[in-house]
C-alpha positions as CSV (number, residue, x, y, z in Angstrom):
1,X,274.0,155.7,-34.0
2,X,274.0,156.7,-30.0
3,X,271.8,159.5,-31.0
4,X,269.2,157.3,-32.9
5,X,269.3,154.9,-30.1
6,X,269.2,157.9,-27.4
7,X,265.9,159.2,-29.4
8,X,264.3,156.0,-29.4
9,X,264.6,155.7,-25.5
10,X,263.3,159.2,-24.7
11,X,260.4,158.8,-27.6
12,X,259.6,155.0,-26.1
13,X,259.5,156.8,-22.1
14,X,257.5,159.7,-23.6
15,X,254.5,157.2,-25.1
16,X,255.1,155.4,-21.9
17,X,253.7,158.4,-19.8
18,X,251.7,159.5,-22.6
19,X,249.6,156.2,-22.0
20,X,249.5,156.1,-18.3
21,X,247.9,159.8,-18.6
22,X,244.4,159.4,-17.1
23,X,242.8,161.9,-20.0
24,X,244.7,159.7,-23.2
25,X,243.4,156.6,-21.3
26,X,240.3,157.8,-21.5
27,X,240.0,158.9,-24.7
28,X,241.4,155.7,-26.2
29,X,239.1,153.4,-24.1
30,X,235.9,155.5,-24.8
31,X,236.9,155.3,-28.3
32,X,237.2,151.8,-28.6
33,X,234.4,150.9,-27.0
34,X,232.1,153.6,-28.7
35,X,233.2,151.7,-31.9
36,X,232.7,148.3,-31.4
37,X,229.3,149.6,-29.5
38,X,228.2,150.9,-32.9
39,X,229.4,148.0,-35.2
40,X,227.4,145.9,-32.9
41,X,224.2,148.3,-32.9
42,X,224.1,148.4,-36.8
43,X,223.5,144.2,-37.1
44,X,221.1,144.3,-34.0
45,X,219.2,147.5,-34.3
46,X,216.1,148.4,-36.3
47,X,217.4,152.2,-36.5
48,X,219.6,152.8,-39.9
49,X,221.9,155.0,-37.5
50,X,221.9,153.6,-34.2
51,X,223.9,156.1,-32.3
52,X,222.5,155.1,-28.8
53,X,224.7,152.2,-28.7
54,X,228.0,154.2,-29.0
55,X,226.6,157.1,-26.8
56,X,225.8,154.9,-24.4
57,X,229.2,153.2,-24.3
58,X,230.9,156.3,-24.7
59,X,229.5,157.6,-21.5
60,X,229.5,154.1,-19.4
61,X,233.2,153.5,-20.1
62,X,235.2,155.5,-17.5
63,X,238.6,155.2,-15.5
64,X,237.6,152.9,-13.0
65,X,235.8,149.3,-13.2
66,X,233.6,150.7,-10.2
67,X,232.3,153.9,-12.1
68,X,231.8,151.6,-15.5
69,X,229.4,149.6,-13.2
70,X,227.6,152.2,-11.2
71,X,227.5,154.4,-14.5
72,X,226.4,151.5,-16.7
73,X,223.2,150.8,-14.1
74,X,222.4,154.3,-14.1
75,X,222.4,155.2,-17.5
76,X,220.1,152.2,-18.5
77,X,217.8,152.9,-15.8
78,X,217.3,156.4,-17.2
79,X,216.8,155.3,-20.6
80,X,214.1,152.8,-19.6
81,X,212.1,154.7,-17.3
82,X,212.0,157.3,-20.2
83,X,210.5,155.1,-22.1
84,X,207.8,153.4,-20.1
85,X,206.9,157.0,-19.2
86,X,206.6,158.2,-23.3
87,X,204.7,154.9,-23.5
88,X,202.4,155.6,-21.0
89,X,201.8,159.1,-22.2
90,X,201.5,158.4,-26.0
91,X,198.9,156.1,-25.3
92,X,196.7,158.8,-23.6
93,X,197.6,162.2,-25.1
94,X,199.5,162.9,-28.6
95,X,202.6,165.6,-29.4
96,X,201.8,168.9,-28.0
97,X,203.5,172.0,-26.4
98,X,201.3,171.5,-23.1
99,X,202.3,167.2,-23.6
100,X,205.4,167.8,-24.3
101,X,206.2,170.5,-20.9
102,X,204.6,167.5,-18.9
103,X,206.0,164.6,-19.9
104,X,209.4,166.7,-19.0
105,X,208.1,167.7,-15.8
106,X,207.4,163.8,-15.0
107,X,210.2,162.4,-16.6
108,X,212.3,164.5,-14.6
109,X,210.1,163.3,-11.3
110,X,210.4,159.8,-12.2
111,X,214.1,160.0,-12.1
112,X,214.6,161.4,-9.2
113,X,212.3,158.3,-7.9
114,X,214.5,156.1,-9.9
115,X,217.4,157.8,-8.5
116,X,219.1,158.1,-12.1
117,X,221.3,161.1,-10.2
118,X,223.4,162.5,-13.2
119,X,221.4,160.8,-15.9
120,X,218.1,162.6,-14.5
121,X,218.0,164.4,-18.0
122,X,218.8,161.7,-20.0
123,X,215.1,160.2,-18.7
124,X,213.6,162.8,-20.3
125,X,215.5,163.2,-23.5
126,X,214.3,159.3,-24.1
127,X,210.5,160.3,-23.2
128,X,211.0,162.9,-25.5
129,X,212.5,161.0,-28.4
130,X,209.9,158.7,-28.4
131,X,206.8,160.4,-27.7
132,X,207.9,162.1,-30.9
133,X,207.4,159.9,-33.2
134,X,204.3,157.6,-34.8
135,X,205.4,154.0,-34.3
136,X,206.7,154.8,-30.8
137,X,206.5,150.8,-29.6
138,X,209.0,150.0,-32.8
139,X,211.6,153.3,-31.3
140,X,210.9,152.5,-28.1
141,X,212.6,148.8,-28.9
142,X,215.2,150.1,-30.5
143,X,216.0,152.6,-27.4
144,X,216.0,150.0,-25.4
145,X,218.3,147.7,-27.4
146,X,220.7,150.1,-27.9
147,X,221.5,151.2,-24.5
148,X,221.8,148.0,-23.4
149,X,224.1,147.0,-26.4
150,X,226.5,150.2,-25.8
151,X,226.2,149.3,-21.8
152,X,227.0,145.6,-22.3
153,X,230.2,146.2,-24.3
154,X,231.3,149.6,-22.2
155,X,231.2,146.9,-19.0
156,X,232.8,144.1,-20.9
157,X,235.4,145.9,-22.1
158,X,236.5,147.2,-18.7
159,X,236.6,143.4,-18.0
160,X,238.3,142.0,-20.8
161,X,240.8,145.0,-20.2
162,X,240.8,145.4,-16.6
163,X,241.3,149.3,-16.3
164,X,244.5,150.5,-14.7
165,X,245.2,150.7,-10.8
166,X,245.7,155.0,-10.1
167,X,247.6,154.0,-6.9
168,X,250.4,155.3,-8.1
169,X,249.5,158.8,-9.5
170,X,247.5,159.5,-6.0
171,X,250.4,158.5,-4.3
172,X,252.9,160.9,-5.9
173,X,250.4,164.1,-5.8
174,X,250.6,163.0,-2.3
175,X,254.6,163.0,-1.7
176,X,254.3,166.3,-4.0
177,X,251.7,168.0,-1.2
178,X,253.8,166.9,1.6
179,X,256.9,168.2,-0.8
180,X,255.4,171.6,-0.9
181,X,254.4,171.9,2.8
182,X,258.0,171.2,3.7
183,X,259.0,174.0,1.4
184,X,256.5,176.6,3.2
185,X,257.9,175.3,6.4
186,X,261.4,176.1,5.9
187,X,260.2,179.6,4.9
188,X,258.5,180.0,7.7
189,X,261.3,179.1,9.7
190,X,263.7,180.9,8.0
191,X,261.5,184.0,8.6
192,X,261.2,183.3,12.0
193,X,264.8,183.2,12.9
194,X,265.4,186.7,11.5
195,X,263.8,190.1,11.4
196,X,260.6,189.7,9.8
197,X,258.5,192.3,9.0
198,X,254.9,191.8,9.0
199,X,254.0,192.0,5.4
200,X,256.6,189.0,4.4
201,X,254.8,187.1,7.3
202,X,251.1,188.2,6.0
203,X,252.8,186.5,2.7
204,X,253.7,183.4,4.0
205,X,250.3,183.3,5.8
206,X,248.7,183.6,2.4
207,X,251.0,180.9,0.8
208,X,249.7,177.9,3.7
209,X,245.8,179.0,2.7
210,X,246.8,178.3,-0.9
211,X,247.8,175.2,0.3
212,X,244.0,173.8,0.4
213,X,243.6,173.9,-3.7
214,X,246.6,171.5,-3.3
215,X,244.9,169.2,-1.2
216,X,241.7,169.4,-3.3
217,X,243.5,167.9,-6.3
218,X,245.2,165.3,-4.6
219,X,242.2,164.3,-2.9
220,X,240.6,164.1,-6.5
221,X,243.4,161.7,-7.5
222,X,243.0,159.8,-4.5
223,X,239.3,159.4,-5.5
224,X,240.1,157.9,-8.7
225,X,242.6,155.1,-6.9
226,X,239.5,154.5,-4.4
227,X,237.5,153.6,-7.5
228,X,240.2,151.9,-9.4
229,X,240.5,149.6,-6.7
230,X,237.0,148.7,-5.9
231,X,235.9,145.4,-7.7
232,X,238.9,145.3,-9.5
233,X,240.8,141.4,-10.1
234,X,244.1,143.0,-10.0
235,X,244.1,143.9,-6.2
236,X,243.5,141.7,-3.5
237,X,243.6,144.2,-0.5
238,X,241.7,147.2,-2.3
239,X,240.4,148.0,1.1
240,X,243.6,148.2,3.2
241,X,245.1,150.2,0.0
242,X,242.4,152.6,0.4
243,X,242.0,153.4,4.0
244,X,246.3,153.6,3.8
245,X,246.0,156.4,1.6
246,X,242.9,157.6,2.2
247,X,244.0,158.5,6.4
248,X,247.1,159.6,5.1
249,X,245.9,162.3,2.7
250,X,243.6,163.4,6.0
251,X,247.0,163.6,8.7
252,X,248.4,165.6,5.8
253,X,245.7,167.9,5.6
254,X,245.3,168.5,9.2
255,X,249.3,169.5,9.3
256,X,248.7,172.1,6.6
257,X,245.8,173.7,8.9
258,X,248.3,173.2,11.8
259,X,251.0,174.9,9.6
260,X,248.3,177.9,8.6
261,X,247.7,178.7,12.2
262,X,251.1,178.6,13.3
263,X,251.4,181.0,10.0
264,X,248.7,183.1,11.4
265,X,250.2,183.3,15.1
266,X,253.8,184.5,13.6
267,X,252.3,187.0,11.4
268,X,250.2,188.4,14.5
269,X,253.6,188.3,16.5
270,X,255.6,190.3,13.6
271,X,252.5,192.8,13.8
272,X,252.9,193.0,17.7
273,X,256.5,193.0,17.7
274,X,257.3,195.1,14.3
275,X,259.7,196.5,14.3
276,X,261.9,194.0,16.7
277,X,262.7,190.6,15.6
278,X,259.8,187.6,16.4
279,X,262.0,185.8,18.9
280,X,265.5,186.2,19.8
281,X,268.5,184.8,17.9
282,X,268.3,181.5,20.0
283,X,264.9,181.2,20.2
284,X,264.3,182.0,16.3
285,X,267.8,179.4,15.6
286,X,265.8,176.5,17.3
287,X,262.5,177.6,15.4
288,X,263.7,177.0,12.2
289,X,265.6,174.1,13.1
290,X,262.5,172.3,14.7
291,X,260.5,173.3,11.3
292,X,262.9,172.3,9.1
293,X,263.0,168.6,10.9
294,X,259.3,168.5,11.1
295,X,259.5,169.3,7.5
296,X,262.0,166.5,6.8
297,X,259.3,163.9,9.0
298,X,256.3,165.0,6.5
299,X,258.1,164.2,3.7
300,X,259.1,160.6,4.9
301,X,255.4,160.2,6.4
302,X,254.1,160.3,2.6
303,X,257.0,157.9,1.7
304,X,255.6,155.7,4.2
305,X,251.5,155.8,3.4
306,X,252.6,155.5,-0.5
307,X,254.9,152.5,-0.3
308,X,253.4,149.3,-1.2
309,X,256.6,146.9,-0.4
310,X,256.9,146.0,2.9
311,X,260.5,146.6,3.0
312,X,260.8,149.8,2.2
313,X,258.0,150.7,4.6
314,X,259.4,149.3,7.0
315,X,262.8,151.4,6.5
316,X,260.8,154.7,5.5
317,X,259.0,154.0,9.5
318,X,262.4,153.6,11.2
319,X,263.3,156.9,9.2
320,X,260.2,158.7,10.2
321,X,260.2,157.4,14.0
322,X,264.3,158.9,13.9
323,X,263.3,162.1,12.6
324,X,260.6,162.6,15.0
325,X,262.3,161.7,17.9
326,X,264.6,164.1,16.8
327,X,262.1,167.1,16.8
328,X,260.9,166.0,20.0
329,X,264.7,166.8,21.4
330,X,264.3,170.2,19.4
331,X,260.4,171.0,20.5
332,X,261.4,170.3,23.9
333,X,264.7,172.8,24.0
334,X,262.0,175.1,22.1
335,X,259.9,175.1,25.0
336,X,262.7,175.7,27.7
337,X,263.8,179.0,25.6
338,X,260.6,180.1,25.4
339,X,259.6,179.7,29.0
340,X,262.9,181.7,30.0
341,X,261.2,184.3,27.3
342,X,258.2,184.5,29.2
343,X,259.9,185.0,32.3
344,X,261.7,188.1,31.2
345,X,258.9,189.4,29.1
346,X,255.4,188.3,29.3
347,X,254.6,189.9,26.6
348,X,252.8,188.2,23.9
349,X,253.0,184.9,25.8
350,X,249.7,183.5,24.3
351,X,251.7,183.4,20.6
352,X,255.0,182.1,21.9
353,X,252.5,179.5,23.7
354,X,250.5,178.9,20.1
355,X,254.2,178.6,18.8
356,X,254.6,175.5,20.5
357,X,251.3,173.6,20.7
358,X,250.9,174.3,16.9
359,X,254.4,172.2,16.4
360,X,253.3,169.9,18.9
361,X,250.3,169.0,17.2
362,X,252.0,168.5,14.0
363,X,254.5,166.0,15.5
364,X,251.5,164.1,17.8
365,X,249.7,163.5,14.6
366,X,252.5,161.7,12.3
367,X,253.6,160.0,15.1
368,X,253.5,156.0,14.2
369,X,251.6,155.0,17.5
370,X,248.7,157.1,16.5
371,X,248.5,156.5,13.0
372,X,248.0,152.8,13.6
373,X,245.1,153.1,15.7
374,X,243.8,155.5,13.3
375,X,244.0,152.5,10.4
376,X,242.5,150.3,13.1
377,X,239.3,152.5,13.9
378,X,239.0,153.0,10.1
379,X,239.2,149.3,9.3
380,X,236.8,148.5,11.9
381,X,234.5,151.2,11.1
382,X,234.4,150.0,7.4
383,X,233.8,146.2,8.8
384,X,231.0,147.8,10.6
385,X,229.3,149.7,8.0
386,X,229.8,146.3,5.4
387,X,227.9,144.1,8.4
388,X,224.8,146.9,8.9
389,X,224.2,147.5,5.0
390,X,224.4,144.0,3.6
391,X,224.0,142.0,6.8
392,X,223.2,138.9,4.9
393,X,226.1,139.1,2.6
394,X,228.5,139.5,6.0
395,X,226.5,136.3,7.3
396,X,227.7,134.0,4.5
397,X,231.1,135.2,4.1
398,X,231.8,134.6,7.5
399,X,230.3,131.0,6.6
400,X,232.6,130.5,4.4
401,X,236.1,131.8,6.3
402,X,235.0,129.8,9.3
403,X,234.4,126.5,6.8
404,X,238.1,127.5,5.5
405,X,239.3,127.9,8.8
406,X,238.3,124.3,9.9
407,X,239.7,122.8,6.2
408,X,242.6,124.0,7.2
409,X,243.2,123.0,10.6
410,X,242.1,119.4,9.2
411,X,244.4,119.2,7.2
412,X,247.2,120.2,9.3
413,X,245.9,117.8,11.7
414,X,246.3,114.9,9.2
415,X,249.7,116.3,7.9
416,X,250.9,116.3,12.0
417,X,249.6,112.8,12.5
């Protein structure tokens, strides 16, 4: 009986992340909405097979809300203009090779002019259709009908069933990249505290340029949470959400090209030094400490840009501001040792000087001070791009908060008195 019930928990968890799976969402949505596209299509459409409606819907319904809209717009922009331009040409020449290679060539052009972007082809697929066949007016209709049919429910049903916020998948591929660039760290430190000979360091040098694949995925999930919080009823402060994650993902990424050129300026110093040891046993102790603690502060940084409760923010900031302090202490103790270096052997002093502005820029970029006027600039440069491209839009809003604003004090007036 504890088995049964033991199954049943795993297999119930199992369809759990089975359904929060971007690529099974997908397929279900697009599925559903193909279908009822089609059952639709078949009572309203002239054509006995009307397979533009479930097309249509098949390829409007994505992730997002935001892509459902901006795909649904496009596609029945292309499939329109295709059809005015068959209509135009049917009426003036009839189906021939030389017709048919330039009605392509000015589908094509017209959109590009109708700026159909990834539906470009599909303009010319509907000239073609229609241009060949007889009663073009009576397919051209139908076209027309269809798209709009397969569009109209693809968009509805990402509004009847608002789509699912991806906040959560980009933030753990985020905790996962600042995961693994902790564990490259602690190699590197543990390399640098020992003898390292220069092909183990050419390795590890290899290991933080694989690094950038890892940030191209993540920033792909991050991507999809951008659109899945655009125009979506669910969130109230899509944009705050966004510009959170969106500058974090971007300190992250400069700490991994911080980390490759510290990788790249202890692998020139094992090549230099080879076959000595990098630093000396002090020198290389405090390294790897002061790595492994800046290590420790990434990982608590991406804590802090993926929580969404304010309390544990607000503990995972005291955590990160502790943990940097603390590699301050160790950076600073860092330098002392290796200015006494320097002073007994000047050689290679431009490395063991790379050495420590490399870990210093890591630590100056998480630091909490500078991340909040980076969210500040951000917000204001997003308010400031939303006023110059739909000024009149920004006009009336700000009508309508400054109406509030008096409402309110009004009423707290009367409430006072």
């Amino acid at each position: 009986m504890l088995d049964v019930r033991e199954n049943s928990v795993s297999l119930a968890r199992w369809l759990k992340k089975v359904l929060r799976d971007p690529v099974v969402v997908q397929a279900l949505r697009s599925a559903a909405a193909a279908s009822i596209a089609y059952v639709i299509a078949v009572r309203l459409s002239p054509e006995p097979a009307p397979l533009t409606a479930p097309l249509t819907a098949l390829l409007v319904v994505q992730v997002t809300l935001y892509a459902t809209l901006k795909m649904s717009f496009r596609r029945v922009n292309a499939v329109v203009a295709g059809v005015l331009v068959a209509i135009v040409f049917s009426a003036v020449v009839g189906l021939s090779w030389w017709s048919l290679a330039l009605i392509i060539v000015a589908a094509l052009g017209v959109g590009h002019l109708v700026r159909a972007h990834e539906f470009t082809a599909e303009v010319a697929i509907s000239a073609m259709l229609v241009l060949g066949v007889t009663a073009h007016g009576a397919l051209a209709w139908a076209r027309i009908v269809e798209t709009l049919i397969g569009a109209v429910v693809g968009l509805g049903f990402n509004l009847v069933l608002a789509p699912p916020v991806w906040v959560e998948q980009a933030g753990a591929s985020i905790e996962n990249l600042a995961r693994r660039l902790r564990q490259l760290m602690l190699r590197v430190g543990e390399e640098a505290a020992g003898d390292t000979p220069f092909h183990e360091a050419a390795a590890r040098l290899h290991e933080a340029r694989g690094l950038d694949h890892d940030i191209s995925a993540v920033d792909e999930d991050l991507r999809q949470a951008e659109d899945s919080l655009r125009f979506n009823p669910r969130v109230r402060e899509g944009l705050l959400h966004r510009v959170v994650l969106r500058t974090g993902l971007d300190t992250l990424e400069i700490c991994t090209v911080v980390l490759r050129v510290l990788a790249r300026t202890l692998t020139d110093l094992a090549k230099e030094r080879e076959p000595e040891a990098l630093f000396p046993p002090e020198t290389g102790a405090t390294v790897e400490r002061l790595l492994s603690e800046i290590g420790d502060a990434v990982v608590s940084f991406a804590v802090l840009v993926t929580t969404s409760v304010s309390e544990n923010a607000e503990s995972a900031e005291e955590r990160l501001s502790a943990e940097l302090r603390q590699a301050a202490v160790t950076r600073d103790k860092l330098a002392q040792l290796l200015l006494e270096e320097v002073q007994r052997d000047a050689r290679q002093w431009q490395l063991h000087g790379a050495v420590l502005t490399e870990v210093n820029r890591i630590i100056d970029e998480m630091d909490t001070e500078h991340r909040s006027r980076r969210l500040l600039e951000e917000l204001d440069r997003h308010s400031q791009e939303q006023r110059e491209r739909r000024p009149r839009l920004t006009r009336l809003r700000d009508r309508v908060r400054s109406t509030r604003r008096r409402g309110n004090r009004n009423t707290a007036g009367r409430r006072s008195s």
